[in-house]
VEXPAKOL-528212 format. One record per atom (N, C-alpha, C): x, y, z; residue in one letter; atom name; chain. Coordinates in steps of 0.2 Angstrom, whole numbers. Layout:
N
SITE X Y Z a CA A
...
This chain:
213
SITE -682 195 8 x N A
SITE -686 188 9 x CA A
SITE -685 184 3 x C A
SITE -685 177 2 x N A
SITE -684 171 -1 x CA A
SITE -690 172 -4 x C A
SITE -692 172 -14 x N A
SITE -696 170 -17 x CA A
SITE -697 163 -16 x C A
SITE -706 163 -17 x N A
SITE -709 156 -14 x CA A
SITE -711 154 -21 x C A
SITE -711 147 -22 x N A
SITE -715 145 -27 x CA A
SITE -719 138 -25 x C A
SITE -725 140 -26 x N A
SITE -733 133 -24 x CA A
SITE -730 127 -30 x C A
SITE -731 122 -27 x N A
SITE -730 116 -31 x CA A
SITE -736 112 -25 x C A
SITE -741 109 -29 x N A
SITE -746 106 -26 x CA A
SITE -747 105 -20 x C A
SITE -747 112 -17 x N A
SITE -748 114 -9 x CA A
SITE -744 113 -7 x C A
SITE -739 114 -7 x N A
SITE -732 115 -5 x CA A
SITE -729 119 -6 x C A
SITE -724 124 -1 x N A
SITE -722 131 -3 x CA A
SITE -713 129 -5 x C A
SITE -711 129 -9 x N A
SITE -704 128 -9 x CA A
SITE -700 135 -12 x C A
SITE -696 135 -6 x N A
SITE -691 141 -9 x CA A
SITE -687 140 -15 x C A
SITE -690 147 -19 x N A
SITE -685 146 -28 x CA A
SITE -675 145 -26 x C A
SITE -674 148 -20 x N A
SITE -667 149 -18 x CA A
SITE -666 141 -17 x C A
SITE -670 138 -14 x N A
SITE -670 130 -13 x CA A
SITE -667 126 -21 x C A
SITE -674 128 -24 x N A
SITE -672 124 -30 x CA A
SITE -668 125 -35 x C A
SITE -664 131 -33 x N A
SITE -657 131 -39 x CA A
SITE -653 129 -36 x C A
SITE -651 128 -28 x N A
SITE -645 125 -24 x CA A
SITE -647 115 -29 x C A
SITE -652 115 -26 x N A
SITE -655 107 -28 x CA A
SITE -652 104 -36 x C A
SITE -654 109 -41 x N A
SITE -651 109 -47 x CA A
SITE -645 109 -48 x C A
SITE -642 113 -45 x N A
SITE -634 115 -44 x CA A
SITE -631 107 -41 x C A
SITE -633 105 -35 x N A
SITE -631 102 -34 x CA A
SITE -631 94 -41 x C A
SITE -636 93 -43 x N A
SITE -640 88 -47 x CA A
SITE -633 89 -53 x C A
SITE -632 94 -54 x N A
SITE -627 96 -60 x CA A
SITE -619 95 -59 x C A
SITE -619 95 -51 x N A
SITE -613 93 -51 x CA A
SITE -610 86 -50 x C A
SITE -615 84 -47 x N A
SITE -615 77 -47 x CA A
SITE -614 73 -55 x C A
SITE -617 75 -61 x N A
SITE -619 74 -66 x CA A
SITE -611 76 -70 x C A
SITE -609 80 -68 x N A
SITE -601 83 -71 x CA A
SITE -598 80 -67 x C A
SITE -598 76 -61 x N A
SITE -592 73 -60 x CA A
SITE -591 63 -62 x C A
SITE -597 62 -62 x N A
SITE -599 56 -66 x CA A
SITE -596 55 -73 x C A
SITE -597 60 -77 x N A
SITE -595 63 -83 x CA A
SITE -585 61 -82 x C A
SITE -584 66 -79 x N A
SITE -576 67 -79 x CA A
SITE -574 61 -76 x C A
SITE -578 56 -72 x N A
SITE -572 50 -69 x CA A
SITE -573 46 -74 x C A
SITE -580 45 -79 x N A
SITE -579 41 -83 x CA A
SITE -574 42 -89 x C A
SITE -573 51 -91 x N A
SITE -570 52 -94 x CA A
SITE -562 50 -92 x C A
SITE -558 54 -85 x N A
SITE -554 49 -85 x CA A
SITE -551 47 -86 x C A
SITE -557 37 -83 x N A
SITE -556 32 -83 x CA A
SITE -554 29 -92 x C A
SITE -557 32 -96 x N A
SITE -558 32 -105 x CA A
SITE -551 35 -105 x C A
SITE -548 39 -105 x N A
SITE -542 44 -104 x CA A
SITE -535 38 -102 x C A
SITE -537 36 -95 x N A
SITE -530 34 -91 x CA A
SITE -530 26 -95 x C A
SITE -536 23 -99 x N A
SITE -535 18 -102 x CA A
SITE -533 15 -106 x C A
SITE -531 22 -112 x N A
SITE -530 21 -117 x CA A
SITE -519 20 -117 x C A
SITE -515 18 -122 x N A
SITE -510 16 -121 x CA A
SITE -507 25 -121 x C A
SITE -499 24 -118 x N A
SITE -497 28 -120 x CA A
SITE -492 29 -124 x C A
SITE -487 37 -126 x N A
SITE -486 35 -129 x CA A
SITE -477 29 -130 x C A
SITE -475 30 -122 x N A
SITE -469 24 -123 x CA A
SITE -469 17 -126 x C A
SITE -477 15 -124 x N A
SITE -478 10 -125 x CA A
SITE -481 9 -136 x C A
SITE -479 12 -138 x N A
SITE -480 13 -143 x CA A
SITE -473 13 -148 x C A
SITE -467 9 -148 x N A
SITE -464 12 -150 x CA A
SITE -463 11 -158 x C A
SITE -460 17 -161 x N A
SITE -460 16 -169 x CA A
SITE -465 22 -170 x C A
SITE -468 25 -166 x N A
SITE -474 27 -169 x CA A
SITE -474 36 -165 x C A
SITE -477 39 -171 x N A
SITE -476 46 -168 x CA A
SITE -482 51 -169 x C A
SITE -484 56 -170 x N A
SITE -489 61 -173 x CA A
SITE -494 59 -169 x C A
SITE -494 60 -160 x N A
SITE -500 57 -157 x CA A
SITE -504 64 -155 x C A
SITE -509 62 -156 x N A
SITE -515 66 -154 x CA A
SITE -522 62 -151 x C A
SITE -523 67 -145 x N A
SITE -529 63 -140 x CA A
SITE -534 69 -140 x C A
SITE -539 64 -140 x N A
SITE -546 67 -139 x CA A
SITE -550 63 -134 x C A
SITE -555 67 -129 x N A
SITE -559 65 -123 x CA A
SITE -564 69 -121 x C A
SITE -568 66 -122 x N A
SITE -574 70 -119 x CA A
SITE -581 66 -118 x C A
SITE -583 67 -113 x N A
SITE -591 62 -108 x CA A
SITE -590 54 -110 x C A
SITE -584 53 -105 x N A
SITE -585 44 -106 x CA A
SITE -580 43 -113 x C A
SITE -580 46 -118 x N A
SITE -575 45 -120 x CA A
SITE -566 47 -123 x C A
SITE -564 42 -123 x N A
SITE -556 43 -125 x CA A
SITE -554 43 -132 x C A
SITE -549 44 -136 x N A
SITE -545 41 -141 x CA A
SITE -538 44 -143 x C A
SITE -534 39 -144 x N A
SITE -527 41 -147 x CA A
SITE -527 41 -153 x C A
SITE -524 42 -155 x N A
SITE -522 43 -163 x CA A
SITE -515 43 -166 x C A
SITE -510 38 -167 x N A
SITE -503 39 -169 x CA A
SITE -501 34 -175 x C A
SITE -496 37 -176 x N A
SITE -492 36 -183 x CA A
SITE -487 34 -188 x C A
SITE -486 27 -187 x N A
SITE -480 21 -187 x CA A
SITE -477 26 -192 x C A
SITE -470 28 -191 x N A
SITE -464 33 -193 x CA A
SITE -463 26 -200 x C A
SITE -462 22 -198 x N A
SITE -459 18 -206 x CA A
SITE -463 17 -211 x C A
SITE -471 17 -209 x N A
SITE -474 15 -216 x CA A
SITE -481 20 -215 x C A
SITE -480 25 -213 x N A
SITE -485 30 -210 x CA A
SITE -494 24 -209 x C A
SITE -494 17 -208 x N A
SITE -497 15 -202 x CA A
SITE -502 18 -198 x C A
SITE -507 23 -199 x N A
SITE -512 26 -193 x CA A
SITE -516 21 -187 x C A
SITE -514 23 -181 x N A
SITE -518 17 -176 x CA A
SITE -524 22 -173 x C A
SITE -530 22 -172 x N A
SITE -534 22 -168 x CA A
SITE -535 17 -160 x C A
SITE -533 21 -158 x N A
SITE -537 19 -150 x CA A
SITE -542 21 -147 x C A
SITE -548 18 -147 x N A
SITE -554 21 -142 x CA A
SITE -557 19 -136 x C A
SITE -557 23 -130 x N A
SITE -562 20 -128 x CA A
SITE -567 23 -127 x C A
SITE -575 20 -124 x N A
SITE -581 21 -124 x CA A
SITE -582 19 -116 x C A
SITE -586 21 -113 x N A
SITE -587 20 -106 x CA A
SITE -595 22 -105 x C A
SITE -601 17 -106 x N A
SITE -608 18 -105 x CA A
SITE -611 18 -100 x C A
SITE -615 22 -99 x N A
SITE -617 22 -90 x CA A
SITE -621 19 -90 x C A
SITE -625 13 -92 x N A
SITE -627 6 -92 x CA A
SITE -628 -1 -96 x C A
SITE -632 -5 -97 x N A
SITE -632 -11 -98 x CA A
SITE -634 -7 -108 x C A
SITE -639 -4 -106 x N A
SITE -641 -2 -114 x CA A
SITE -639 3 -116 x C A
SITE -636 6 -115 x N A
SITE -629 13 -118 x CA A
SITE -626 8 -119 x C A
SITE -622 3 -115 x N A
SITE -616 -1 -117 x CA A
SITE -618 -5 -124 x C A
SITE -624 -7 -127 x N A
SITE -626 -11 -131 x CA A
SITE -626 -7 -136 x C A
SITE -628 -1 -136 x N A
SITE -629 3 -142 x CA A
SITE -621 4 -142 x C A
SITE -618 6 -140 x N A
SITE -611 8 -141 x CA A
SITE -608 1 -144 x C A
SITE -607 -4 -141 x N A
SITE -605 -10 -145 x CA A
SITE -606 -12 -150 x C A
SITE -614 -9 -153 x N A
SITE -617 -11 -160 x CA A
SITE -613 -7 -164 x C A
SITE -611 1 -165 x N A
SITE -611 6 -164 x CA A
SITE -602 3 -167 x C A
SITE -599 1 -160 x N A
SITE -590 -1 -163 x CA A
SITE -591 -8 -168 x C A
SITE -597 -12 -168 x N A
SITE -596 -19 -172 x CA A
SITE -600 -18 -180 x C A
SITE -602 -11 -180 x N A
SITE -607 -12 -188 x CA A
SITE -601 -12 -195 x C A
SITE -601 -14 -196 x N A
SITE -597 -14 -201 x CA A
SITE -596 -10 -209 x C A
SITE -593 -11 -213 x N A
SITE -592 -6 -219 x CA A
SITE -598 -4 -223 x C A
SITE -603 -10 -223 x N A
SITE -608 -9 -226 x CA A
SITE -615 -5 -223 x C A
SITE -615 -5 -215 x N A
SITE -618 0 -212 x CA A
SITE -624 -3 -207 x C A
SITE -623 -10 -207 x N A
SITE -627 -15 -203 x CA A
SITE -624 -17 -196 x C A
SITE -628 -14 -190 x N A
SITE -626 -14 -185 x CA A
SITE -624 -20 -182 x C A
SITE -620 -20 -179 x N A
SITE -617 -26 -174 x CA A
SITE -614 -31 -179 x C A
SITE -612 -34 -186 x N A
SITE -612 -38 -189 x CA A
SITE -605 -37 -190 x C A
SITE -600 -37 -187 x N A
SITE -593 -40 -186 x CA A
SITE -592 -45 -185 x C A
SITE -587 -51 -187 x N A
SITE -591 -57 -185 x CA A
SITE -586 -57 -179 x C A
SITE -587 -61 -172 x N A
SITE -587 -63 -165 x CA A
SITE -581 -66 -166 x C A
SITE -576 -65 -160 x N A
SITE -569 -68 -158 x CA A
SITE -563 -63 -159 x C A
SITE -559 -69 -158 x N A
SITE -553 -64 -162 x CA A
SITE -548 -70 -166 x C A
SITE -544 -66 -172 x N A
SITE -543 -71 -176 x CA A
SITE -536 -75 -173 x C A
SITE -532 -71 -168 x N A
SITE -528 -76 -163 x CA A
SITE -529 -81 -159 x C A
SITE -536 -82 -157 x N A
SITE -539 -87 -154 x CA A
SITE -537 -84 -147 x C A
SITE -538 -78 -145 x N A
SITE -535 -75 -138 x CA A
SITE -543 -74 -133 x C A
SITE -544 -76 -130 x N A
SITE -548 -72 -125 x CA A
SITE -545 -65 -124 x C A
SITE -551 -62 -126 x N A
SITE -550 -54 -124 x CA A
SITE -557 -50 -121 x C A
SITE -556 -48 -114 x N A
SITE -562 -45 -111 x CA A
SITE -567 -51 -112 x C A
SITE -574 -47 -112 x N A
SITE -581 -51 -111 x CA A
SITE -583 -53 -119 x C A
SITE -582 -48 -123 x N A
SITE -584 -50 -130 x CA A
SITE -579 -47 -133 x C A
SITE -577 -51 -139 x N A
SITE -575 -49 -144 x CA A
SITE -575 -49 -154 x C A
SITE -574 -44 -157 x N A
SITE -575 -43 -163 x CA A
SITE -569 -41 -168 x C A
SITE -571 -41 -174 x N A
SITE -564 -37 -179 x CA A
SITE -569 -37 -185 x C A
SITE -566 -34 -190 x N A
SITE -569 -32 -195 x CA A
SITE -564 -37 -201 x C A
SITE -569 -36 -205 x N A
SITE -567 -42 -214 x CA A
SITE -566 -37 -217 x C A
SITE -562 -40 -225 x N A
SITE -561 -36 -231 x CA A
SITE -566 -38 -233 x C A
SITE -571 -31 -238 x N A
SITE -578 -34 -239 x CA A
SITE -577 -37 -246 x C A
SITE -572 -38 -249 x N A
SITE -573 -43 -254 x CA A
SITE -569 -49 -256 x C A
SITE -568 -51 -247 x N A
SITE -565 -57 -246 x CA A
SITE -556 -57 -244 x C A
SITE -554 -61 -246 x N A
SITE -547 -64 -243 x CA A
SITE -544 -59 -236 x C A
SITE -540 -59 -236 x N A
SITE -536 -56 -230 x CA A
SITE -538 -48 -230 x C A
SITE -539 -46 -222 x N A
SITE -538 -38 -220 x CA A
SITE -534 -36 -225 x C A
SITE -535 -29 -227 x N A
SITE -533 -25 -232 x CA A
SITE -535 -16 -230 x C A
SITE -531 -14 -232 x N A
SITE -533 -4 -231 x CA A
SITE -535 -2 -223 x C A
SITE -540 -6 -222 x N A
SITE -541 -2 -216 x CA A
SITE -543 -11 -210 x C A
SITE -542 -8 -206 x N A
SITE -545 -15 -201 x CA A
SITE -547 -13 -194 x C A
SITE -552 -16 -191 x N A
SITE -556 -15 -183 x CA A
SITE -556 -20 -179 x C A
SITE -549 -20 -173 x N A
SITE -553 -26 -168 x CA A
SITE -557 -22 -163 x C A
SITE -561 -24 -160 x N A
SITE -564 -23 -154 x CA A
SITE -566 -28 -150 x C A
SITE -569 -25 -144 x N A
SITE -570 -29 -136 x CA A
SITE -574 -25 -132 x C A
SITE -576 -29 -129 x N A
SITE -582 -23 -123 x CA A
SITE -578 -30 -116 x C A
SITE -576 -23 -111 x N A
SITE -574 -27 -104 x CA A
SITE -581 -24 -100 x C A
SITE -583 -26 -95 x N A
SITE -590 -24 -95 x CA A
SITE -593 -18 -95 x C A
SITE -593 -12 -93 x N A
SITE -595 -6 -95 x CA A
SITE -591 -2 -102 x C A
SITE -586 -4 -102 x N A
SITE -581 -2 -108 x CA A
SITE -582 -4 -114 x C A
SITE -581 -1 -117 x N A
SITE -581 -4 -125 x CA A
SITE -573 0 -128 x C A
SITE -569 -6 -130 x N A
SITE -562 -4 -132 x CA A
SITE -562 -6 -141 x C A
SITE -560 -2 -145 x N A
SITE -559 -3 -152 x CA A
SITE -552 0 -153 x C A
SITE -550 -3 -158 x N A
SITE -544 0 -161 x CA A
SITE -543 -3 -169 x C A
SITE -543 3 -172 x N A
SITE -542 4 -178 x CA A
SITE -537 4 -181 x C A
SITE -535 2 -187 x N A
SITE -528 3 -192 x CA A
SITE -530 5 -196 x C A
SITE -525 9 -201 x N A
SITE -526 11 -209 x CA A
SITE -520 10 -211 x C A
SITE -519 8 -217 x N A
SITE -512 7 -223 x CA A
SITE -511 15 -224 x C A
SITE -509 19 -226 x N A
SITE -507 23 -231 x CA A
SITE -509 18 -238 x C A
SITE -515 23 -240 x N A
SITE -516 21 -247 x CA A
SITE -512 25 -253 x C A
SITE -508 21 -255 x N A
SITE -504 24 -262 x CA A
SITE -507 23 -269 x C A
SITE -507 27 -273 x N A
SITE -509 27 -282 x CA A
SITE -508 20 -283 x C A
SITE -511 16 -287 x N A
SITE -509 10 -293 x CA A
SITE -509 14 -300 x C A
SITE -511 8 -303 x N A
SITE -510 10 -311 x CA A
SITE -518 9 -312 x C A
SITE -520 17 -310 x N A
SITE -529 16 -312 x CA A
SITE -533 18 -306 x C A
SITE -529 13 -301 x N A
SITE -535 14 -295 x CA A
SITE -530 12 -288 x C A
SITE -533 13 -281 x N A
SITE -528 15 -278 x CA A
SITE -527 7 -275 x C A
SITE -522 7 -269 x N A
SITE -518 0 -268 x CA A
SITE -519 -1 -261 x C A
SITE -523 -5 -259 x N A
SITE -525 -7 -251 x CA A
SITE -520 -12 -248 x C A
SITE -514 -9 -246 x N A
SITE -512 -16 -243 x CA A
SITE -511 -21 -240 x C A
SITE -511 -26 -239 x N A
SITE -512 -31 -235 x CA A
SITE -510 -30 -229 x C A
SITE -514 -31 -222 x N A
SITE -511 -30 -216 x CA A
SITE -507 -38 -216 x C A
SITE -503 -36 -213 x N A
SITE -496 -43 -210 x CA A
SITE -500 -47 -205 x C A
SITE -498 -54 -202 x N A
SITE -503 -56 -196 x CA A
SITE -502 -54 -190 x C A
SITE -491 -51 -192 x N A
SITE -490 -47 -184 x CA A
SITE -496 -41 -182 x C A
SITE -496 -36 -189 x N A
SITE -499 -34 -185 x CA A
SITE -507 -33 -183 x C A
SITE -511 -38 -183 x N A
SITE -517 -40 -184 x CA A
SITE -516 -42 -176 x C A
SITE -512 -46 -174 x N A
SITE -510 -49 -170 x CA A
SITE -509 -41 -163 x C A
SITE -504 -39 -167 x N A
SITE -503 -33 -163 x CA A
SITE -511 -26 -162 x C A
SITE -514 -27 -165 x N A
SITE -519 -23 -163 x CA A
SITE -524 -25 -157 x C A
SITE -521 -33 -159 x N A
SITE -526 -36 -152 x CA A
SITE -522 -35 -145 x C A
SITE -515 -34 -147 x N A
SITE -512 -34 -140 x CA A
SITE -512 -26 -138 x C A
SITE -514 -22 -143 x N A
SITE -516 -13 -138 x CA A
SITE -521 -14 -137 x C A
SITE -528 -18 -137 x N A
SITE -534 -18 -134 x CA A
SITE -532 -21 -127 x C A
SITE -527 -27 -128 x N A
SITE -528 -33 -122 x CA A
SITE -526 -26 -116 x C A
SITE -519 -22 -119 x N A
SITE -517 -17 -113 x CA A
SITE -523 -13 -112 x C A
SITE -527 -11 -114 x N A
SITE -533 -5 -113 x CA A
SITE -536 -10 -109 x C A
SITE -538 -16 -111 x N A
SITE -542 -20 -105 x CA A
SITE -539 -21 -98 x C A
SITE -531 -23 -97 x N A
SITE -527 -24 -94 x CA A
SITE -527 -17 -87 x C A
SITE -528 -11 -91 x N A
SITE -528 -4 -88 x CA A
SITE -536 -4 -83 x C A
SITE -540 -6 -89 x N A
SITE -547 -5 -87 x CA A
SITE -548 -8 -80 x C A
SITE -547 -15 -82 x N A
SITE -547 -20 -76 x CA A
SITE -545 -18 -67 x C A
SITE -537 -15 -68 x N A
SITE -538 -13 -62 x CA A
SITE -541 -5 -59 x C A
SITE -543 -3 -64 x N A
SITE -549 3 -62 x CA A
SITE -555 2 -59 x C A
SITE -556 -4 -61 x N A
SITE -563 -11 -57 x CA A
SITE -565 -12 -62 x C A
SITE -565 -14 -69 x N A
SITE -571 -14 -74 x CA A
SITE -570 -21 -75 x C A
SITE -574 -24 -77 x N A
SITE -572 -32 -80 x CA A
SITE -578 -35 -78 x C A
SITE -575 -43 -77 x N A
SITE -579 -49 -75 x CA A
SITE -583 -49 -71 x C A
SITE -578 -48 -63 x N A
SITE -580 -49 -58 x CA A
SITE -588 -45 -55 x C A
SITE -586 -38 -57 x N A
SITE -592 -36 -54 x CA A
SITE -598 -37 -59 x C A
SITE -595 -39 -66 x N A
SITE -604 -43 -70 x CA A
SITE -606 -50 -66 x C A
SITE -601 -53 -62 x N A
SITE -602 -61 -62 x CA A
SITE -604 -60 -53 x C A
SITE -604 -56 -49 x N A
SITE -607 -54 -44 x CA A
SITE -614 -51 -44 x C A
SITE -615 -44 -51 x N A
SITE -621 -44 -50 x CA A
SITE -625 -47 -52 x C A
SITE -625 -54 -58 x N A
SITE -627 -60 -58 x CA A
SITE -631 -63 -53 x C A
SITE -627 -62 -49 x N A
SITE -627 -67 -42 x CA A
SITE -632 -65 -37 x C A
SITE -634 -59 -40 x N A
SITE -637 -55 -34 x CA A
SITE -646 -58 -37 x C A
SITE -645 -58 -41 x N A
SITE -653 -63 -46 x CA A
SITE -656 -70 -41 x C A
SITE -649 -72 -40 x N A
SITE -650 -80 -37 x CA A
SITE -649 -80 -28 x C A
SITE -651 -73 -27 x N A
SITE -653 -72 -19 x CA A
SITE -643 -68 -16 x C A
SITE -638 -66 -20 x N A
SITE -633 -65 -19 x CA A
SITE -632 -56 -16 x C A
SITE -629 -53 -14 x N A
SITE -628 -47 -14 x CA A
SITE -626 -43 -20 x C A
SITE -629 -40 -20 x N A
SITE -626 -33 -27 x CA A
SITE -618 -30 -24 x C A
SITE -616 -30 -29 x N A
SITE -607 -28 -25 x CA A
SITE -605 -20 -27 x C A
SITE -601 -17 -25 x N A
SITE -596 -11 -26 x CA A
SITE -595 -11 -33 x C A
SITE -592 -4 -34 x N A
SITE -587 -5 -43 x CA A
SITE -592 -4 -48 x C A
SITE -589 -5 -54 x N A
SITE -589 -4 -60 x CA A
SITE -591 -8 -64 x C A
């Protein structure tokens, strides 16, 4: 016979609520895995890289990242993506890819230095003692539930004394906004974007709530 458990004058079989649990958990892993995925199948791959070699991916709940290795000038790229399961996970995650080197959240300054629309927001990172990117550099974007970054590093070599950071070229400045634009470009047709923010908008001002992402 099925053990019973009293829950406020109510008899519910224990056999009941570990199917209910079971159920509640897989549900919970599969949210997890399309979001991971979606983080996964967004990211570039590596054709689409060329010049560049020593790739290594990492994924797990919602998120993605590549990792590869310009052959000419050992170059490191970071790819991320982030996928939050709502409005305020997506904020913390955005502050989270916008804090910058001195550890003050969200304080990248806004745009991008090509004057390109990219996604819904976007950000990059400064050299913190002025003139042009140097050593390391951050563009980022958030396409609506997504939050896309991507990272550069020099190879830093010896100076005389101290080490040598240097200077990123414009191409590739430029070029780090064009491996987010692809991650956005990926995202997009998965459903992520605009549309479904500018629909559920709409639903405020007497409109329907829509499908999607």
């Amino acid at each position: 016979m099925p053990t019973y458990q009293h829950r406020g004058g109510m008899v519910v079989p224990v056999a009941m609520l570990a199917v209910c649990l079971l159920v509640a958990l897989g549900a919970a892993r599969a949210q997890e895995t399309d979001a991971q995925r979606d983080a996964r199948q967004a990211l570039p791959q590596p054709k689409d890289l060329t010049g560049f070699g020593e790739f290594h991916h990492t994924s797990f709940a919602g998120n993605a990242m590549l990792r590869a290795v310009r052959e000419a000038d050992g170059l490191a790229m970071h790819a991320t993506v982030r996928i939050g399961k709502d409005s305020v996970e997506v904020e913390m995650l955005r502050k989270q890819a916008a804090t910058d080197m001195m550890g003050l959240p969200g304080t990248m300054p806004s745009g991008t230095r090509s004057g390109r629309q990219v996604g819904n927001q976007t950000w990059h990172s400064r050299y913190h003692r002025g003139g042009p990117p140097r050593g390391a550099y951050t563009f980022g974007c958030r396409l609506g539930r997504a939050i896309i970054t991507v990272d550069l590093m020099h190879r830093i070599t010896p100076g005389a004394g101290k080490p040598v950071h240097p200077i990123f070229s414009e191409a590739d400045l430029r070029w780090a906004e064009d491996v987010a634009i692809g991650c956005v470009e990926r995202l997009k047709k998965m459903g992520y974007g605009d549309e479904p923010e500018k629909k559920g908008q709409s639903k405020t001002r007497g409109g329907k709530k829509p499908k999607g992402k």
